[in-house]
C-alpha positions as CSV (number, residue, x, y, z in Angstrom):
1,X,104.7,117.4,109.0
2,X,103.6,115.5,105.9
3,X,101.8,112.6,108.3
4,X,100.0,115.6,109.8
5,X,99.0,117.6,106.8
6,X,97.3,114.3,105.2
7,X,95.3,113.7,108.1
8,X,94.0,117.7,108.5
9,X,93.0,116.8,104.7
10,X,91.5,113.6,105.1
11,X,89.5,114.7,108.1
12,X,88.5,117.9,106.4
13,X,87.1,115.9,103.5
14,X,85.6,113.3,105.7
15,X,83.6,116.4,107.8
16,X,82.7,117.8,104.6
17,X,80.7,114.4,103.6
18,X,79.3,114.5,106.7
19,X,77.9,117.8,106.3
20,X,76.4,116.9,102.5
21,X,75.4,113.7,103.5
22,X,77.8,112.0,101.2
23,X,79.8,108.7,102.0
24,X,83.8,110.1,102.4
25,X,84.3,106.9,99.9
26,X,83.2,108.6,96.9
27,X,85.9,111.1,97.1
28,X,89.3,110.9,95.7
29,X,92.0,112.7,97.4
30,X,94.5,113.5,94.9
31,X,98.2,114.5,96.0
32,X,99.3,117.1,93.6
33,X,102.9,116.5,93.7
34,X,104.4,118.8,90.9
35,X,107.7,120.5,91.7
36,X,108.1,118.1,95.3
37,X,111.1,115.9,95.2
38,X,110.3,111.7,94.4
39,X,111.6,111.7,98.2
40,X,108.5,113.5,99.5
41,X,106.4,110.6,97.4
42,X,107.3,108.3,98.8
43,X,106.8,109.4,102.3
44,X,103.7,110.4,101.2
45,X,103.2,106.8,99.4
46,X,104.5,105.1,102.9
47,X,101.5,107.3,104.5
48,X,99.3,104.8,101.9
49,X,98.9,108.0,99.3
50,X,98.6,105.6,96.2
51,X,96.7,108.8,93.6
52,X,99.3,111.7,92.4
53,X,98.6,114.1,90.3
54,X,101.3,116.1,87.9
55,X,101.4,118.8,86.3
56,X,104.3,118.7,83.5
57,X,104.7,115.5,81.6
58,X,108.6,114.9,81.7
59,X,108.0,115.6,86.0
60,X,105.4,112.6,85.5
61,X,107.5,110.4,83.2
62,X,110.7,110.7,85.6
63,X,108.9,110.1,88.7
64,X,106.8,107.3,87.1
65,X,110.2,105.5,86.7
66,X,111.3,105.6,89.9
67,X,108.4,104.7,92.0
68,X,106.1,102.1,92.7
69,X,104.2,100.4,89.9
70,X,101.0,100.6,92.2
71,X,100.6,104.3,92.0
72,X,97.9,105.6,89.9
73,X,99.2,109.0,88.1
74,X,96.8,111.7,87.0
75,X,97.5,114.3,84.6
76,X,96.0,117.4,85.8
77,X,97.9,120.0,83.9
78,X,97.3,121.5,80.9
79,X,98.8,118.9,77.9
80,X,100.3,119.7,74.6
81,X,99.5,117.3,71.7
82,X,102.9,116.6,71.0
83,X,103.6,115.2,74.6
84,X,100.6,113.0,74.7
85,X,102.6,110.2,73.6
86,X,104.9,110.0,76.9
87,X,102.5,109.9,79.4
88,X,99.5,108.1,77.6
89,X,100.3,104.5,78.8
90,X,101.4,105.9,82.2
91,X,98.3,107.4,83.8
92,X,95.4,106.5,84.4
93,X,93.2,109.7,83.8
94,X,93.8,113.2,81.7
95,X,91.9,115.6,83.3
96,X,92.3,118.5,81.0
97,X,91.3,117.8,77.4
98,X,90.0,121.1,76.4
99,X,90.1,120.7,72.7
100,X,89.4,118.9,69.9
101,X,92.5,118.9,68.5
102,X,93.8,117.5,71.7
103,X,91.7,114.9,71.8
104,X,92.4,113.8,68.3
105,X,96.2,113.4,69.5
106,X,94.7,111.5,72.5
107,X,93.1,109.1,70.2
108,X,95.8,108.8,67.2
109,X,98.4,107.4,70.5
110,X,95.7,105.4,72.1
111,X,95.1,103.8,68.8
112,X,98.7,103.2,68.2
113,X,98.9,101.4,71.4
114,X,95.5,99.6,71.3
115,X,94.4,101.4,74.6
116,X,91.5,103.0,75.6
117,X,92.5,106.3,77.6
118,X,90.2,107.5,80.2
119,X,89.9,111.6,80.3
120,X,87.8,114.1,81.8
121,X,86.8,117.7,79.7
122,X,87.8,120.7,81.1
123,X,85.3,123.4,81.7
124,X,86.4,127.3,82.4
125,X,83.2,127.4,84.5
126,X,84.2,131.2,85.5
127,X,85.1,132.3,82.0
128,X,89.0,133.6,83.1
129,X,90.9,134.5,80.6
130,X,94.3,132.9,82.3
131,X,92.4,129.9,82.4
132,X,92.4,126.5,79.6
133,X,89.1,124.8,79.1
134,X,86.1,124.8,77.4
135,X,83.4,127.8,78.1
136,X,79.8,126.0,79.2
137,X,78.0,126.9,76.3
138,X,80.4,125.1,74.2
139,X,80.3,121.7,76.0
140,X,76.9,120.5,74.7
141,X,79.0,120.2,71.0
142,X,82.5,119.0,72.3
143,X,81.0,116.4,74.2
144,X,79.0,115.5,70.9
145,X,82.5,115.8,69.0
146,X,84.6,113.8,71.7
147,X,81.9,110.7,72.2
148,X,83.3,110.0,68.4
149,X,86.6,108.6,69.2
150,X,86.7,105.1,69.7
151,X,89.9,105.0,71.8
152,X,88.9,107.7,74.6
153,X,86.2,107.2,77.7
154,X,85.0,110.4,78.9
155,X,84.4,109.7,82.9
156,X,83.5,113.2,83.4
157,X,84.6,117.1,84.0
158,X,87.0,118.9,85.6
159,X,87.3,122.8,86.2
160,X,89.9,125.0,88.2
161,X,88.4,127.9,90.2
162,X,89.3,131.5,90.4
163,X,91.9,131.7,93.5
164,X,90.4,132.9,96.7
165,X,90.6,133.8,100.1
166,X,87.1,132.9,101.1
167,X,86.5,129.6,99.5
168,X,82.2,130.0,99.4
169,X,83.3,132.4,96.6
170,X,83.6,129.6,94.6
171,X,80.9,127.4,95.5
172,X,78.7,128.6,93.0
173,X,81.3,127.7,90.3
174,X,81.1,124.5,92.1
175,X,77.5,124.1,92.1
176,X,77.3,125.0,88.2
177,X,79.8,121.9,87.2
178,X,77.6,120.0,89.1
179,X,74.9,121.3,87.4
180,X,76.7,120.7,84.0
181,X,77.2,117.0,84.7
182,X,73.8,116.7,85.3
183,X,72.2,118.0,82.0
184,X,75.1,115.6,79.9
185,X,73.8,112.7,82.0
186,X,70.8,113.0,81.3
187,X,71.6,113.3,77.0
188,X,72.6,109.5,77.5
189,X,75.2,110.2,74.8
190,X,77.2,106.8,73.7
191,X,81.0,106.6,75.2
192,X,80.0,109.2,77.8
193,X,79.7,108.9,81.6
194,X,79.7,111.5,84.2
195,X,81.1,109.9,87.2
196,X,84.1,112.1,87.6
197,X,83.5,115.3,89.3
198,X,87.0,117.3,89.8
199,X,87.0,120.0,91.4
200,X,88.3,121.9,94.7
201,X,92.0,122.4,95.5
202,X,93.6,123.4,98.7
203,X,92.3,126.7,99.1
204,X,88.6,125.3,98.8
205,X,88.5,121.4,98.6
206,X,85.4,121.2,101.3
207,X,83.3,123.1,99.7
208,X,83.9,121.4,96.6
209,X,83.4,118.5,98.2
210,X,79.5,119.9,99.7
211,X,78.8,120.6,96.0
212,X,79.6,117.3,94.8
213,X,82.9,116.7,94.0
214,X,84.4,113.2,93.6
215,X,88.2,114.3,93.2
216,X,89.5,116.9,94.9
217,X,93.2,118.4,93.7
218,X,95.0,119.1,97.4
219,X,99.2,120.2,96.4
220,X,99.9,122.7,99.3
221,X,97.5,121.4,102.1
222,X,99.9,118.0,101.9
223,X,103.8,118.9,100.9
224,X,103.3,122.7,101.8
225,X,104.3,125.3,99.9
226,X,106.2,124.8,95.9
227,X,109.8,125.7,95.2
228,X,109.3,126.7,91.9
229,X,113.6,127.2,92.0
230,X,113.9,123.8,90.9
């Protein structure tokens, strides 16, 4: 079922470039594995997935352990400033710094270490309240505020749409990260790129993908659903 789930996704993202007239290699299919078992990894890793994402930094420090060392692990959930330190030499992008503060753990570790650590800012693009991330009119000064640290590389933003049944819902949350990306860009600020585009999971990863996306989160459409019992 795994082998067949990939493919429906890899397709899907592949039609979805064709359709924004986008080359399918500037997309990054993440397998959000949080909750699955290291056995379903691997199968997944022997169906050439070589990009997880977790959610829980002990779930990525265990599983980190006992898989390959070619695997590139992505923290995608939200990360408390005490735990930085486990997982900061183990992945090879944050995606949800959403505060200062955070980001100052980020760069106390990485200074420890001598590393640079490669993150992207979250954004609460639809202003939920359940939601982490920082609100769009406050990302003009935290990008000002994070470009300072020496020890982190900002590759871009990330933002986690409302859940819907109709993904063209959320295109326009879609469109304004874009958007967002652009006008940071274009500041030219030092220690700042804006290659990194996540967005999309698997309720609405193609039209996340039309609207620009270069990482796309997909848990469910590969595994299936999460037993949350473990």
């Amino acid at each position: 079922m795994l082998k067949e789930n990939l493919e429906f996704v890899e397709n899907e993202i592949q039609e979805a470039c064709r359709r924004a007239k986008r080359d399918s290699s500037e997309v990054t299919l993440i397998a959000v594995s949080k909750t699955k078992p290291v056995e379903a990894l691997r199968e997944a890793y022997d169906l050439g997935v070589r990009v997880f994402g977790e959610n829980k930094v002990q779930e990525l420090a265990d599983k980190y352990e006992e898989l390959p060392k070619d695997i590139h692990w992505h923290m995608i959930g939200h990360l408390q400033r005490n735990k930085v330190k486990y997982i900061i030499d183990k992945v090879d992008l944050i995606h949800s710094v959403d505060s200062i503060r955070l980001a100052e753990a980020i760069e106390k570790e990485a200074a420890k270490r001598n590393i640079e650590v490669n993150i992207l800012i979250e954004v609460n693009v639809a202003g939920e309240e359940s939601k982490f991330g920082v609100s769009p009119e406050e990302l003009p000064k935290f990008v000002q505020e994070v470009a300072k640290f020496p020890h982190i590389r900002v590759q871009g933003l990330m933002t986690i749409a409302p859940f819907v049944e109709n993904s063209e819902e959320n295109r326009g949350i879609f469109e304004s990260l874009r958007k967002l990306s652009v006008d940071i860009k274009e500041k030219k600020v030092d220690n700042i790129t804006m290659r990194v585009l996540s967005m999309g999971m698997t309720n609405d990863y193609s039209v996340a993908v039309e609207e620009g996306a270069t990482m796309v989160r997909v848990g469910t459409g590969i595994f299936g659903a999460r037993d949350y019992s473990r």
